[in-house]
N, C-alpha and C positions, 0 to 999 in steps of 0.2 A: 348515837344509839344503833343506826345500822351497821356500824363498822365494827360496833362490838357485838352484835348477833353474826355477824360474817366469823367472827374469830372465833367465836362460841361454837359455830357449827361446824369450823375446820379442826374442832378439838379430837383428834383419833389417835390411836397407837396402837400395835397387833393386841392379842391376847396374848398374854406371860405364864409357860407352862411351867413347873419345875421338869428336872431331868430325867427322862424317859418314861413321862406322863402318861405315854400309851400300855405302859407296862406294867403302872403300878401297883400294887395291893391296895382293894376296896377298904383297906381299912384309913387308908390315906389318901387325906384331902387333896385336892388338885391346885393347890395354892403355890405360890412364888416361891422357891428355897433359890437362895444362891448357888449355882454351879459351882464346887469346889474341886480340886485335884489337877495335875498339868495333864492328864489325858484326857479327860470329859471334853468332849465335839462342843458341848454347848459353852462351854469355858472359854476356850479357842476360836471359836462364834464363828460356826462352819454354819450357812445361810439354812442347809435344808434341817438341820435341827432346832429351828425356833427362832425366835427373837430374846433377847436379852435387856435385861434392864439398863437403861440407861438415861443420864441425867438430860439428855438430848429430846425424850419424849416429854420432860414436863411440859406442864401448861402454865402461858406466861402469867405475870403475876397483877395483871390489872382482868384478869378473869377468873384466876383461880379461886374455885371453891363455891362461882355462880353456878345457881339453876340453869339448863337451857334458855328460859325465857330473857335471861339476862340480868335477871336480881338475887341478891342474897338470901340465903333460904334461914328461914325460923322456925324452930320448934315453940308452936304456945300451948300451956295449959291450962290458963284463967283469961278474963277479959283486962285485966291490967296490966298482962303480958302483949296481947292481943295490941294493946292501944300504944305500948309503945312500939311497934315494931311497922313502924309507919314505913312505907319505900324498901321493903319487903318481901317476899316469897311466905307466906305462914303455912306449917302444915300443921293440924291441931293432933293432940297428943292423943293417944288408941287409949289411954284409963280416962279422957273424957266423957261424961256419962252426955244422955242425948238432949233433955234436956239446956244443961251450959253450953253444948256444941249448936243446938238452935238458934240459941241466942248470940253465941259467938259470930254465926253466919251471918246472920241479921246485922252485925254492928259491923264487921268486916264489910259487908253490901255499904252499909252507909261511910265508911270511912274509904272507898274504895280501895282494899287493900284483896291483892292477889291470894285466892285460896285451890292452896294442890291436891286437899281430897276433901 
């Protein structure tokens, strides 16, 4: 378990701009496009215009897709979802109303089962 919280926290990679992020029209997201054209610096992956995508940043595949804490994260929205997601991460769903989510907490406490909000 500590050698896989170790791996979990060496999990990094720059942030991924598209091409001339600094420049762009507010009407456009700041999200990942592929660099295209043989002139584009970021194409050609000249260091000071960014970083680029590449298969080399993934994250290996006996942690991929954990929470930091080291377990697989759960979406529940009933206690029968709840009870099976035993060895776990649960995060309980935003349309559950307060009542079910008191109770949810309550049985999660007794099952000890990890809760993220």
């Amino acid at each position: 378990m500590a050698d896989l919280k170790a791996k979990i926290a060496k999990k990094w990679h720059p942030r991924f701009f598209r091409t001339d992020e600094d420049r762009r029209k507010k009407r456009l997201k700041p999200c990942w496009r592929r660099p295209r054209g043989i002139d584009n610096k970021k194409q050609q992956a000249i260091k000071s215009h960014g970083a680029v995508v590449h298969i080399g940043y993934r994250t290996p595949n006996e942690i991929r897709g954990l929470h930091p804490i080291g377990l697989p994260e759960r979406l529940v929205r009933n206690l029968a979802e709840l009870e099976a997601a035993r060895g776990c991460a649960v995060r309980i769903a935003g349309g559950v109303g307060l009542r079910k989510r008191n109770t949810m907490r309550l049985r999660a406490a007794e099952l000890s089962i990890k809760l993220l909000n």
